[in-house]
C-alpha positions as YAML, in Angstrom:
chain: A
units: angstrom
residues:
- id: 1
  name: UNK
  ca: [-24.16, -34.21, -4.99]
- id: 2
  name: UNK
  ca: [-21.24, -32.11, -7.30]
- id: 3
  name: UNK
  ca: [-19.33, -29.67, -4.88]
- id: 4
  name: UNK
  ca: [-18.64, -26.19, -5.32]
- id: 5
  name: UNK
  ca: [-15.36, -24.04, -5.22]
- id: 6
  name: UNK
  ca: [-15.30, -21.27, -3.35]
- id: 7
  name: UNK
  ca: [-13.97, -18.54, -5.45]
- id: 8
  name: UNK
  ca: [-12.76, -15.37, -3.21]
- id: 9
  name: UNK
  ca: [-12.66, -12.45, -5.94]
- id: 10
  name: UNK
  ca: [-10.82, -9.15, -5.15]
- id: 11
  name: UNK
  ca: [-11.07, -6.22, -6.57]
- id: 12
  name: UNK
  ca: [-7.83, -4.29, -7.08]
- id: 13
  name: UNK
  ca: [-8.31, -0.56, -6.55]
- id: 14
  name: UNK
  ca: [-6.03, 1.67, -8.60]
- id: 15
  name: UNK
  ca: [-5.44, 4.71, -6.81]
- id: 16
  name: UNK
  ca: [-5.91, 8.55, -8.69]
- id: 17
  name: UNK
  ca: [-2.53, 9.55, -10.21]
- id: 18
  name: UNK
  ca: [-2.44, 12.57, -7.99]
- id: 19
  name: UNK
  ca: [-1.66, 10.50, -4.71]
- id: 20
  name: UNK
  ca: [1.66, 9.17, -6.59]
- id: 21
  name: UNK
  ca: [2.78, 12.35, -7.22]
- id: 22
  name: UNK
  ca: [1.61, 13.16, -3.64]
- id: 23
  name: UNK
  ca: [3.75, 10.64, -1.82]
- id: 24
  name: UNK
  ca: [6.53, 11.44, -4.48]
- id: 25
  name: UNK
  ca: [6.73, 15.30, -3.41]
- id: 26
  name: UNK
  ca: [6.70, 14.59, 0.50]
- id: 27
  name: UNK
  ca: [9.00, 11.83, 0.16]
- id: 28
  name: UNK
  ca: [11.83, 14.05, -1.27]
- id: 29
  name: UNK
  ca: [10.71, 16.87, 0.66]
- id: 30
  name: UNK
  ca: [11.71, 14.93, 3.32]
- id: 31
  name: UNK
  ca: [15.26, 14.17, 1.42]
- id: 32
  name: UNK
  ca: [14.38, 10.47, 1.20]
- id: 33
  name: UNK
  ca: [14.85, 7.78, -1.66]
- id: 34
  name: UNK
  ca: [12.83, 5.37, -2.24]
- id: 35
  name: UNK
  ca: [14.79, 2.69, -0.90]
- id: 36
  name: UNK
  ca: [15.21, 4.31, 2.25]
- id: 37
  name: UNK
  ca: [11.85, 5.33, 2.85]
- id: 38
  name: UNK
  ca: [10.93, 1.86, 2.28]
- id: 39
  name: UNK
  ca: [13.35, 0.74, 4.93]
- id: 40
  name: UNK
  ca: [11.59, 2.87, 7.20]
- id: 41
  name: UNK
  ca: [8.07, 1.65, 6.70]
- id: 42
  name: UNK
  ca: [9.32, -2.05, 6.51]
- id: 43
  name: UNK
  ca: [9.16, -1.99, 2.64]
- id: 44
  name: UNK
  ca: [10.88, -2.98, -0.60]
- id: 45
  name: UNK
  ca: [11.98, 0.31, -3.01]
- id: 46
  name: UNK
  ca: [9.88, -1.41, -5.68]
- id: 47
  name: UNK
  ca: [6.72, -1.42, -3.42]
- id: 48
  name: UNK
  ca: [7.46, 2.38, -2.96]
- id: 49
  name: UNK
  ca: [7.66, 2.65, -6.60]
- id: 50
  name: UNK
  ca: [4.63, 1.01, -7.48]
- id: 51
  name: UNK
  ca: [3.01, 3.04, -5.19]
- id: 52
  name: UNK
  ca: [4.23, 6.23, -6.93]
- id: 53
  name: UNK
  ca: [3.66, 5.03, -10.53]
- id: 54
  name: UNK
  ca: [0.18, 4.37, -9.03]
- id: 55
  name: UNK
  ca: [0.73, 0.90, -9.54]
- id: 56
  name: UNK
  ca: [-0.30, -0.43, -6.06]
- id: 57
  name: UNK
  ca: [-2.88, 0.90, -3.66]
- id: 58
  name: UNK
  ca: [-1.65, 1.08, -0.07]
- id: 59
  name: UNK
  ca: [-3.64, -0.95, 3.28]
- id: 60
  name: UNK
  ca: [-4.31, 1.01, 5.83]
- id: 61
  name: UNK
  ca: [-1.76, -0.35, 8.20]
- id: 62
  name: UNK
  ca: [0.92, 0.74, 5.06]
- id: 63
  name: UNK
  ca: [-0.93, 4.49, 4.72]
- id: 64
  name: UNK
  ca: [-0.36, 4.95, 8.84]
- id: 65
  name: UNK
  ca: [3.47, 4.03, 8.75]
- id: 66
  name: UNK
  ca: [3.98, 6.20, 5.53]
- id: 67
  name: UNK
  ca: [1.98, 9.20, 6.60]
- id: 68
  name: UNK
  ca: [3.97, 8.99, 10.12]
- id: 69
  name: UNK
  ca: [7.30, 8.76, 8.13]
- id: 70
  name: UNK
  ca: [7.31, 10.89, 5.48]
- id: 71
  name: UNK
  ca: [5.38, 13.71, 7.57]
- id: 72
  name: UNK
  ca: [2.05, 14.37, 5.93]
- id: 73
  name: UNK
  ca: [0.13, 17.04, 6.28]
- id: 74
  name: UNK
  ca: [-3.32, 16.63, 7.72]
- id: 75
  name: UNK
  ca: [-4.21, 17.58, 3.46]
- id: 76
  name: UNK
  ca: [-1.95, 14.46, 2.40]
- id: 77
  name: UNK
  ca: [-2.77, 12.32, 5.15]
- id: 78
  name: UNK
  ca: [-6.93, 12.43, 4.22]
- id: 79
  name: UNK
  ca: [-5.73, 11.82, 0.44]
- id: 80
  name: UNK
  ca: [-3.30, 8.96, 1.49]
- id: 81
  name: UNK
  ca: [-6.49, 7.46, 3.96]
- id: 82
  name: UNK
  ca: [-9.12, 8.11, 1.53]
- id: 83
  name: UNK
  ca: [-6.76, 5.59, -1.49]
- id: 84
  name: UNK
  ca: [-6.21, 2.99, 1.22]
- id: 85
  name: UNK
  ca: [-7.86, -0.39, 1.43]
- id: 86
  name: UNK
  ca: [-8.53, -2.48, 4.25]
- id: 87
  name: UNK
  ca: [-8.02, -5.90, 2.50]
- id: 88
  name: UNK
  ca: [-5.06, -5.30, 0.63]
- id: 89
  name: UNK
  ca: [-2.59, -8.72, 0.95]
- id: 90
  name: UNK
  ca: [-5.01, -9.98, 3.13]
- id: 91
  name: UNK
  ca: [-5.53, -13.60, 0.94]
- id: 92
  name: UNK
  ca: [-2.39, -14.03, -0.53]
- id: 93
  name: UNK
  ca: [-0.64, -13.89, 2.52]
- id: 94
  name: UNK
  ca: [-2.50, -16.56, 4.68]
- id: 95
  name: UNK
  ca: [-0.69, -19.85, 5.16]
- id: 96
  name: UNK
  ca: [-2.28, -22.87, 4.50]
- id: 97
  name: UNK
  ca: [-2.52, -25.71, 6.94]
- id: 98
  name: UNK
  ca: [0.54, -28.66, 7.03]
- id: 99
  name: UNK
  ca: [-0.94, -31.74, 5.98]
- id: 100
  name: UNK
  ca: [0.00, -34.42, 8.84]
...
């Protein structure tokens, strides 16, 4: 009997170029920079960044923290929800087991 590899595909979702420019306007309408915004929601300036180049598509546990901390409206907040996935980093950041 051969055995089979379990392949886990994901598909990356690349978000509309308006939600970029979205998260770009509230973010400095708040009088934030990247870097500090990123502190806020427990991420790096370059994830922020990616996100506004529309580079990266947010989870929905990254979408809640920025919505609450850049102060979307309920407008941005459907747009923000609506890009998010539910999987995203899920794979790549599981540990695998210690061998004994």
């Amino acid at each position: 009997m051969g055995s089979k590899a379990l392949t886990v595909v994901r598909q990356r979702r690349t978000p509309s170029a308006d939600l970029g420019q979205m998260l770009r306007r509230a973010r400095t309408r708040r009088g934030l920079g990247q870097g500090e915004t990123g502190r806020l929601v427990g991420l790096s300036q370059g994830y922020i960044s990616n996100l506004e180049r529309g580079q990266r598509t947010p989870s929905l546990t990254v979408a809640e923290a920025l919505a609450d901390v850049l102060g979307l409206s309920l407008r941005e907040c459907q747009q923000l929800y609506a890009a998010a996935v539910t999987d995203a980093g899920r794979y790549s950041r599981q540990r695998l087991p210690q061998a004994a």
